[in-house]
Structures are given as C-alpha cells and as structure tokens.
TIKE-161421 format. One record per residue (C-alpha): x, y, z; residue number from 1. Coordinates in nm, 3 decimals. Example, Ala and Ser with C-alpha at 12.3 -4.5 7.8 and 13.67 -1.06 7.14 Angstrom:
BEGIN
1.230, -0.450, 0.780, 1 $
1.367, -0.106, 0.714, 2 $
% end
This chain:
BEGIN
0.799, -0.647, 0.729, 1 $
0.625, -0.303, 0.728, 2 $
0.539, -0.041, 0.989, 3 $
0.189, -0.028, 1.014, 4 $
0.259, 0.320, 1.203, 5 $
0.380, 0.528, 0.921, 6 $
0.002, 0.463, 0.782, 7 $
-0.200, 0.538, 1.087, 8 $
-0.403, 0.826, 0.945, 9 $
-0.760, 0.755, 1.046, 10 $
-0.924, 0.897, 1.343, 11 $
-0.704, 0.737, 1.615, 12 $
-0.365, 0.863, 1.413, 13 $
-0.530, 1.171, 1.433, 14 $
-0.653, 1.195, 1.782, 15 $
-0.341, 1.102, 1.874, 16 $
-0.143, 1.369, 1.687, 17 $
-0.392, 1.600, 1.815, 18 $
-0.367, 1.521, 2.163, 19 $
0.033, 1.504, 2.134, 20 $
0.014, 1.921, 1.968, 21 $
-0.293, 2.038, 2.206, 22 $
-0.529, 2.069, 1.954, 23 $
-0.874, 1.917, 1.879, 24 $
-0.921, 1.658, 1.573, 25 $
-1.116, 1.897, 1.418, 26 $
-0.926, 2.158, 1.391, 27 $
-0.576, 1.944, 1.286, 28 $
-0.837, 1.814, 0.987, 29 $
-0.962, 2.120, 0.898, 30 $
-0.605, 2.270, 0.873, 31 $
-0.418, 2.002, 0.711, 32 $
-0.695, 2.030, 0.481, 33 $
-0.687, 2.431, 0.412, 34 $
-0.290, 2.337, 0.367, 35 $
-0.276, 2.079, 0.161, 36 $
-0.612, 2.091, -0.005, 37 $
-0.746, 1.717, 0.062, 38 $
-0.756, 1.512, 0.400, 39 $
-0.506, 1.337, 0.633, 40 $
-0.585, 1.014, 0.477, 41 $
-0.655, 1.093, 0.100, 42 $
-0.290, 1.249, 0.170, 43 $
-0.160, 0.889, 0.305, 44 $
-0.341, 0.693, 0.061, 45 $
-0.197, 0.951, -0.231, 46 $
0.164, 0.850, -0.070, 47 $
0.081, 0.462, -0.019, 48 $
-0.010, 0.448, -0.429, 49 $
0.308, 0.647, -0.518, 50 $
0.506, 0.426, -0.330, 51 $
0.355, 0.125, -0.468, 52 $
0.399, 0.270, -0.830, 53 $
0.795, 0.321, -0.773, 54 $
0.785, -0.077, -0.631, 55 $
0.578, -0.193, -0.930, 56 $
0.804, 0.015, -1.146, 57 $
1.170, -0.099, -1.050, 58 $
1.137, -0.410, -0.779, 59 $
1.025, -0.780, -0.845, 60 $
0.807, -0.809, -0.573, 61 $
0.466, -0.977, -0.627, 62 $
0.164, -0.800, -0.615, 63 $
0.065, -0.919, -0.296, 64 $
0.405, -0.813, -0.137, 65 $
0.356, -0.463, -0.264, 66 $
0.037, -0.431, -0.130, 67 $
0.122, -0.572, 0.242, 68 $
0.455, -0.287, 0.186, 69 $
0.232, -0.025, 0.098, 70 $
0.002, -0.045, 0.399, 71 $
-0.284, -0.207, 0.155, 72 $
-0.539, -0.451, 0.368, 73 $
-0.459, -0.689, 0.061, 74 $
-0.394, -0.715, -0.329, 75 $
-0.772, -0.672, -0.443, 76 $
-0.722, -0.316, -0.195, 77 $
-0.404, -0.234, -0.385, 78 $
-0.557, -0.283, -0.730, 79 $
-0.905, -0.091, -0.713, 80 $
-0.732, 0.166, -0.544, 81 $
-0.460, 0.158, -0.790, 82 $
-0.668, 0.163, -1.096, 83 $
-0.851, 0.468, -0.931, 84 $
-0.550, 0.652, -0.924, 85 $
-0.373, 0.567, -1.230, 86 $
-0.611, 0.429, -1.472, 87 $
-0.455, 0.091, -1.510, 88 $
-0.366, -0.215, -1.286, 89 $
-0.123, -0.307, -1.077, 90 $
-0.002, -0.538, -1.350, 91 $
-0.065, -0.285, -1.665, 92 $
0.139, -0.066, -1.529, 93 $
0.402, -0.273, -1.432, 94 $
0.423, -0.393, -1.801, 95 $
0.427, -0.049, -1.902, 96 $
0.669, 0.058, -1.694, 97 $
0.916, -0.245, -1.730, 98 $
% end
C-alpha cells in the first residue's frame, strides 16, 4: 500500500510546509522554484514518473499497480503523463526496457 503523504505537493502540502518553516506559500514556491528551476509539483510529478519508469523497468507489477505506487489517480493518469514525459507508453517502454 502507498503513502499518499510522500506526494502531497499541491497547495495544502505546501501551506503546510510553509506554516511548519514560518514562511508564506508564496514565497516557499517562488524559492523552490528559483532553486530548482520548475515548481513543487512538476518536481513531484518529475519523481512519481522516474519512479514508475524504474518499476516498469525491473518489477512485474501491472500497470495499474504502478500507477496506485506511484501516487497516479489511476492507469489512464499514469500513461498520458507517462507518454508526456518519455515519449512512449507505459507498456512501450516496458517492452523496451525488458
């Protein structure tokens, strides 16, 4: 079963962070941003798709259990995204990979 919590990027994750360092959203976006050149969660999704990519790569989990692992609402979510990123499906690049 995953942790939902190590994906909580959107504007409650970040509030929260925020609050917890004393600093307003806005300015925890703004420098994560000016650090890492893209947002909190283009970061997380960037690190969800790598981490499905290693599963698809060297696990035999369906496509539908790398997706829930990943933090992905579901395998159609996993797939556009993935294809977006990589150029290739979920499955294509399993195959290619394999």
């Amino acid at each position: 079963m995953r942790d939902d919590s190590q994906y909580t990027v959107g504007n409650h994750g970040l509030c929260t962070l925020a609050r917890e360092l004393g600093r307003h959203p806005v300015y925890l976006a703004q420098a994560f941003r000016s650090h890492f050149r893209c947002s909190p969660g283009d970061f997380a999704r960037q690190h969800r798709l790598q981490r499905a990519a290693k599963l698809l790569a060297h696990s035999r989990l369906s496509l539908s259990e790398v997706a829930q692992d990943c933090g992905f609402f579901d395998q159609p979510h996993l797939s556009r995204s993935f294809r977006a990123r990589f150029g290739a499906t979920p499955g294509e690049y399993r195959v290619r990979a394999g």
